[in-house]
C-alpha positions in Angstrom: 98.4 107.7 29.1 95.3 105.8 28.9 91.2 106.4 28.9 90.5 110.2 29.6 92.0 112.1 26.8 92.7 115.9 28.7 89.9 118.4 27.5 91.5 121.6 28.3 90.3 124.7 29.6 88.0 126.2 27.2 86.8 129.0 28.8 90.9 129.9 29.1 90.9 129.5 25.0 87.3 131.2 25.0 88.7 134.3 26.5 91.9 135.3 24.8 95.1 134.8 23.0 97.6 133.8 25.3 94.8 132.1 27.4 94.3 129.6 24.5 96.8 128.1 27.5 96.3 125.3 30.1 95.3 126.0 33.5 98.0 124.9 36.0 97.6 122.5 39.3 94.2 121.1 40.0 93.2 121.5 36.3 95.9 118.9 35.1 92.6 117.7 32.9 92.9 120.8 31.2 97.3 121.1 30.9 97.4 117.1 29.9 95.3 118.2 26.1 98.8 119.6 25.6 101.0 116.2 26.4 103.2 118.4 28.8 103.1 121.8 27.6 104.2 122.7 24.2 102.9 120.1 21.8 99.1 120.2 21.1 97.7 116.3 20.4 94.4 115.7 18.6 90.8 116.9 20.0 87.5 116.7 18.9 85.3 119.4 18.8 82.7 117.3 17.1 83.5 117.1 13.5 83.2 121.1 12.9 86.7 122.5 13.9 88.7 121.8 10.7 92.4 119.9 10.7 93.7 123.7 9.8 91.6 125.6 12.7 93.7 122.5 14.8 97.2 123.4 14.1 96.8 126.9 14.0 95.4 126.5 17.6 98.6 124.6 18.0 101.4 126.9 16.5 99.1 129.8 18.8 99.8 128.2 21.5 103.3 127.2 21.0 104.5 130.9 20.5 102.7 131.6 23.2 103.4 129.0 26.1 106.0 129.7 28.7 107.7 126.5 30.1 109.6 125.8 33.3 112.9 125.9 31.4 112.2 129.2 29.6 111.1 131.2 32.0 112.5 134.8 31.3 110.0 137.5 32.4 109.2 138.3 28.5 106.2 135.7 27.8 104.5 135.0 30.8 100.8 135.0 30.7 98.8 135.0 33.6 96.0 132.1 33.8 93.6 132.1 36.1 90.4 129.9 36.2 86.4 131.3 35.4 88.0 133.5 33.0 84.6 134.5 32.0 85.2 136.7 33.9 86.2 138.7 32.4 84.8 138.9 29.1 82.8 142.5 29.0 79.4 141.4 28.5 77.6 144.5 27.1 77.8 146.1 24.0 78.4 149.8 25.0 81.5 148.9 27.0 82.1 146.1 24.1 82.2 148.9 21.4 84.0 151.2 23.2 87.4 149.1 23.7 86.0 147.3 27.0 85.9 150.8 29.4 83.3 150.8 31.3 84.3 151.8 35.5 83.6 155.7 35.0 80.6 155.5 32.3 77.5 157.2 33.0 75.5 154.4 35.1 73.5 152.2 33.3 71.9 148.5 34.0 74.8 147.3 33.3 76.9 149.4 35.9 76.3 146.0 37.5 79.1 144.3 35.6 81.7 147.1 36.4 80.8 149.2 38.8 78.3 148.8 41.0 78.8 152.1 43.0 77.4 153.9 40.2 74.1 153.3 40.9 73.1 155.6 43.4 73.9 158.2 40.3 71.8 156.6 37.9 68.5 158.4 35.7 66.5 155.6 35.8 64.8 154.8 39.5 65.0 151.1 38.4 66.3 149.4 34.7 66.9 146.0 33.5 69.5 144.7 30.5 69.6 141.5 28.5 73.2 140.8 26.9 74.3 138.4 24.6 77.6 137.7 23.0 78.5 134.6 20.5 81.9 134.1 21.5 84.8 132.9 19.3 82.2 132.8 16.4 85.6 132.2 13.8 86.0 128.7 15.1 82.4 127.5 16.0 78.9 128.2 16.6 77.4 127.2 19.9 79.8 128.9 22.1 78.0 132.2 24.2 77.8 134.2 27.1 74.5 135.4 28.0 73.7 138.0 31.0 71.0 139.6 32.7 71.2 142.2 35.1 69.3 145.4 36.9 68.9 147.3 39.6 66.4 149.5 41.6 66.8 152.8 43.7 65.7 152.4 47.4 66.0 156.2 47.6 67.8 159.2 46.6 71.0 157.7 48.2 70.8 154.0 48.0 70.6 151.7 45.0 70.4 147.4 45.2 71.7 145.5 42.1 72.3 141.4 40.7 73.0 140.0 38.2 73.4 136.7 37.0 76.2 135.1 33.9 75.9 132.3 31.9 78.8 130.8 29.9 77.9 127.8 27.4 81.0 126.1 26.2 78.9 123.7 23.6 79.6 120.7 22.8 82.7 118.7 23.4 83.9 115.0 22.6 86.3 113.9 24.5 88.9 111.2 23.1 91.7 109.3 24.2 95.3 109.7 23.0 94.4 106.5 20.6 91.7 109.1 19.4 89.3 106.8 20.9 85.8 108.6 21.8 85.5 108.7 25.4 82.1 110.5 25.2 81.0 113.5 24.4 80.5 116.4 27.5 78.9 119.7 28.0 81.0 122.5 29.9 78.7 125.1 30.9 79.7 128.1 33.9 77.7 130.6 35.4 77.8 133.3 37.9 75.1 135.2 40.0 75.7 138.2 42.6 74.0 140.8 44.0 75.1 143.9 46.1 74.2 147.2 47.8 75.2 150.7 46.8 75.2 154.1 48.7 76.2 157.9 48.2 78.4 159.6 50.2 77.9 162.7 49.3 76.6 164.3 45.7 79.8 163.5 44.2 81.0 160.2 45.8 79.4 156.7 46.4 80.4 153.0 47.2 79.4 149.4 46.4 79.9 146.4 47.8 78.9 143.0 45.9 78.7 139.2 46.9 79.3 136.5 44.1 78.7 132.9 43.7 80.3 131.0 41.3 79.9 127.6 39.8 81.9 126.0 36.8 81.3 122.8 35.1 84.3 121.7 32.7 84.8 118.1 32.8 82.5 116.8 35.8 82.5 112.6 35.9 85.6 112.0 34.4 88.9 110.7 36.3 92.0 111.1 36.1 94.7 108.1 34.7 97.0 106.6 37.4 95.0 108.4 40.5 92.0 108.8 42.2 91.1 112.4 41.5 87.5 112.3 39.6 86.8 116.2 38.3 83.8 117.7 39.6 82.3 121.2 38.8 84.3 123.9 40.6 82.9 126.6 43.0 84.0 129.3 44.5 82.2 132.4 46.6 84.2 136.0 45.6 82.9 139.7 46.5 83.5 143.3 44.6 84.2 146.7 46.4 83.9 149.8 44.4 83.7 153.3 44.3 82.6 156.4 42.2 83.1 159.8 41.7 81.7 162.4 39.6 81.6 166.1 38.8 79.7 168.4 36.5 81.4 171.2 34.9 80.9 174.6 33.3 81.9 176.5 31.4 81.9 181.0 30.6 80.7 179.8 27.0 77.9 178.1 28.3 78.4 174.8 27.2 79.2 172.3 30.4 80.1 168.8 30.9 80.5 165.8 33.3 83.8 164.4 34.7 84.0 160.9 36.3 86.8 158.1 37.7 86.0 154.7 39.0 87.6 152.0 40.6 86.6 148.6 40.8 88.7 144.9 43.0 86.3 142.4 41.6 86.2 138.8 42.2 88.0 138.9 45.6 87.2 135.1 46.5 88.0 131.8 47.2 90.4 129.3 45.0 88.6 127.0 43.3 89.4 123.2 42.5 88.2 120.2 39.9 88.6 117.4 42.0 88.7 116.3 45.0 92.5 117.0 46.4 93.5 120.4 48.0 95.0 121.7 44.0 93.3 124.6 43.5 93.2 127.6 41.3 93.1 131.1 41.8 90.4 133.3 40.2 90.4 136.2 37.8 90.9 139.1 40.7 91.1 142.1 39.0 91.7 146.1 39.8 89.6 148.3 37.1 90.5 152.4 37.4 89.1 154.6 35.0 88.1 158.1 34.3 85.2 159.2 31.6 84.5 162.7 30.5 81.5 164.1 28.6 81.3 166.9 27.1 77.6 168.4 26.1 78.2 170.3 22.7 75.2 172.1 22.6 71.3 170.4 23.9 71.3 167.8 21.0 75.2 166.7 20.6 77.3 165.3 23.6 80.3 163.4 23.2 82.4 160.9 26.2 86.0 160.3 26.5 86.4 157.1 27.9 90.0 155.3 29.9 90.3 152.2 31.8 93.4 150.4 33.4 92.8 147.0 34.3 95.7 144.5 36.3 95.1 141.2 37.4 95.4 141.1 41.1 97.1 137.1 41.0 100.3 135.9 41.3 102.4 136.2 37.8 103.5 132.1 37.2 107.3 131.8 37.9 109.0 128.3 38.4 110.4 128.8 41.9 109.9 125.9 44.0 111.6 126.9 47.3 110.7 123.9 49.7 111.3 121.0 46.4 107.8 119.8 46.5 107.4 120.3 42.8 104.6 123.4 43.0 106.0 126.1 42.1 105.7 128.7 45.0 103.3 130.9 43.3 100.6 128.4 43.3 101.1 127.8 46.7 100.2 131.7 47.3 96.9 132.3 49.6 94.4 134.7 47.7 95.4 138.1 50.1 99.2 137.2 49.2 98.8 137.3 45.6 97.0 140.2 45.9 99.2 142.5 47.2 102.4 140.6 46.0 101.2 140.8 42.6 102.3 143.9 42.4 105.8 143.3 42.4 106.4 139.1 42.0 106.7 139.7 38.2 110.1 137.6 37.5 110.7 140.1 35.2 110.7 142.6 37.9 109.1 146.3 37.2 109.1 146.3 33.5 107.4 142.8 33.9 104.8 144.4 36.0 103.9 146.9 33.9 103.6 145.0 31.2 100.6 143.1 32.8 98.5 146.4 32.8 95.8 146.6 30.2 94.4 149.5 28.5 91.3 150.4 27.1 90.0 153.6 24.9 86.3 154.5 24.3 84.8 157.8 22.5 81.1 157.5 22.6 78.6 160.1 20.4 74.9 161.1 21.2 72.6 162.8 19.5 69.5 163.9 21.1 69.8 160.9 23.4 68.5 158.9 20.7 70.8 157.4 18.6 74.7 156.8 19.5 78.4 155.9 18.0 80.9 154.6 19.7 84.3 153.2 18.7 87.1 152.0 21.1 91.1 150.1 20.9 92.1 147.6 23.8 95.7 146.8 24.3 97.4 144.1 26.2 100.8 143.5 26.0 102.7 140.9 23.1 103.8 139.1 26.6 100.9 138.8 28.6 98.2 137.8 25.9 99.0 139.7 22.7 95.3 141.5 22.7 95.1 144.6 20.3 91.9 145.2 19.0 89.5 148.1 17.5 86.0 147.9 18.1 82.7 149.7 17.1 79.1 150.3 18.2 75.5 151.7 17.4 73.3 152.8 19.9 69.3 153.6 20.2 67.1 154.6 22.4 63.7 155.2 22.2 61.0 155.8 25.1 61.9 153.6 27.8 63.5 150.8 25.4 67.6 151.0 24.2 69.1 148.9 21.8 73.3 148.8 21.6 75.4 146.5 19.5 79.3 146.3 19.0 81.7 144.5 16.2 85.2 143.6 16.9 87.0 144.5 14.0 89.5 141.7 12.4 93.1 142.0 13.0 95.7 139.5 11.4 95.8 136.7 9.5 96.8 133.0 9.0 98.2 131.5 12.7 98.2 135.0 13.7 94.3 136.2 13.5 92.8 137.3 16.4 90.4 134.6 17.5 88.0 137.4 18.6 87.7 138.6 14.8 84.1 139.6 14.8 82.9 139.0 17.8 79.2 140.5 17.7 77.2 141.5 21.3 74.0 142.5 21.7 72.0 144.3 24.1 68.4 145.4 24.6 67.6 147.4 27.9 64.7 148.5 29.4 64.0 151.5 31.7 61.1 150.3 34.5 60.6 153.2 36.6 60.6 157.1 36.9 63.6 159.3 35.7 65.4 161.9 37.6 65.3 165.6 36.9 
């Protein structure tokens, strides 16, 4: 192949292990950085990711690729495009293993449920978030949010929020190793939505999302027509809440809660201009969350979430011999509710693509906090096992929260995440309940 040089999905790299993967279909700029599946040719990433940081990115990815001649329902990881997704964004959640649909509501309920609103202390809050992401291979890679919301009343709450993902800075060569400039992927989201109790235990939230993703915008494609341009897509969230105090003959009490969360119902999106195009990260969030108050100064949180992507698992059938495997050619309500049960692996496949998280948060006095947390994925469907941790304060109407991803491996096999740091600083604007 000649002139572009196939810069691959970064924000699939950016997110996870397996995802250090190609996208498939209309991101062929992304699949070709692999020369057909397997093999990983030469990239620049500048001149700061080292030969070493190269081929362990390769022999990653080779354990981890599935190809059409392999296929056998044990490594199969699901790719979707925009995986940022899905990267938590705030440091609570992101210290305590990613759970975060049943938490007490926050500013950041925005991210992960915004039902919870109506429930919130605070009439109206705001949160800034940043993360510095895959910080073990470079240094200008982050995800930055903002988000809040206000209370119309007792009943109703209105929230948005708006993501930025900046890939840095990319050189793109071609498979002479000839630079073919350098480029600047950069994705964002913004949304908004509308909240409501149904009663003084339940509530529901609906959320609208646009979505806009520049990877490789300008450049062609060799031997066609197709010239990438940034992808968009439009996707909403539909939520709910429910939660319960509790008491007790000793006189202590607590709070029980569950949550669940579709987010990113939406539109394909595509990087050029034929009718390829992608699904994007739907995904079903149910938790549950219990806190228990100790005495008036020491409370403690039980936290569990079950996340499953709501997209089709990949699988090489190609039923009508057009050479697109039928999966891809899936609209978004079929791989919703077929995703449930098109695993070629069948039912052990299927559970295999659920993902757990644990969180245990502390508080004392509602000042100062520690939280610690484990997220599993399974070995097949992106190999993520990690511990995290997490400090909180708060003081007045000003919290600070921050949460360490604890290393785990080594050589080819550390986790890319090792060390992740986020950061968050959140501000309470208005009166609180009683």
């Amino acid at each position: 192949m000649k002139g572009f040089f196939a810069f691959f999905n970064f924000s699939s790299l950016i997110f996870s292990f397996e995802n250090i993967l190609p996208l498939n279909g209309s991101n062929r700029v992304f699949r070709r950085f692999y020369g057909g599946g397997q093999k990983a040719s030469m990239f620049h990433w500048g001149s700061r990711l080292a030969w070493s940081t190269i081929f362990s990115l390769a022999a990653f990815m080779a354990s981890a690729q599935i190809s059409s001649d392999s296929l056998d329902g044990r490594v199969n990881a699901i790719n979707t495009a925009v995986p940022f997704l899905r990267i938590s964004p705030d440091a609570r959640s992101g210290a305590m293993g990613d759970a975060g649909v049943a938490l007490s509501p926050d500013a950041n309920a925005v991210f992960w449920n915004l039902s919870k609103l109506p429930f919130a202390k605070e009439d109206a809050a705001l949160s800034l978030n940043y993360t510095p992401w895959l910080k073990e291979l470079v240094n200008d890679v982050f995800l930055a949010t903002v988000s809040g919301y206000k209370k119309l009343d007792e009943y109703q709450a209105i929230g948005a929020s708006l993501r930025y993902f900046d890939i840095g800075n990319v050189q793109l060569t071609d498979y002479a190793g000839v630079s073919q400039g350098n480029f600047h992927p950069r994705e964002f989201a913004i949304d908004g939505g509308y909240a409501r109790k149904l009663s003084e235990n339940w509530s529901v939230g609906l959320a609208l999302r646009y979505i806009y993703s520049n990877l490789a915008s300008g450049t062609s494609l060799d031997g066609s027509n197709a010239t990438y341009r940034p992808g968009q897509s439009v996707a909403g969230d539909i939520s709910a809440y429910y939660t319960q105090e509790v008491d007790y003959d000793n006189d202590q009490h607590g709070g029980l809660s569950a949550g669940l969360a579709i987010t990113n119902v939406g539109t394909k999106i595509s990087y050029t201009n034929n009718n390829d195009k992608d699904f994007i990260p739907t995904n079903m969030d149910i938790g549950a969350a219990y806190t228990h108050h100790i005495d008036d100064y020491n409370k403690i949180t039980f936290a569990f979430d079950v996340n499953k992507l709501l997209v089709p698992t990949p699988d090489t059938t190609d039923r009508n011999g057009n050479g697109l495997p039928d999966y891809r050619e899936k609209t978004v309500v079929q791989g919703i509710f077929q995703s449930f049960g098109d695993a070629p692996g069948g039912f052990k496949e299927e559970l295999h693509e659920l993902m757990y998280s644990f969180g245990l948060e502390y508080w004392y006095n509602d000042v100062f906090a520690v939280r610690a947390g484990y997220f599993n994925e399974h070995k097949s469907k992106g190999n993520r096992k990690y511990l995290t941790l997490g400090l909180g304060l708060k003081y007045n109407t000003l919290g600070f929260n921050f949460s360490y991803l604890v290393p785990s491996g080594a050589g080819i096999q550390r986790n890319p995440l090792s060390n992740t740091l986020r950061f968050s600083l959140l501000l309470d604007l208005g009166k609180q309940d009683d």
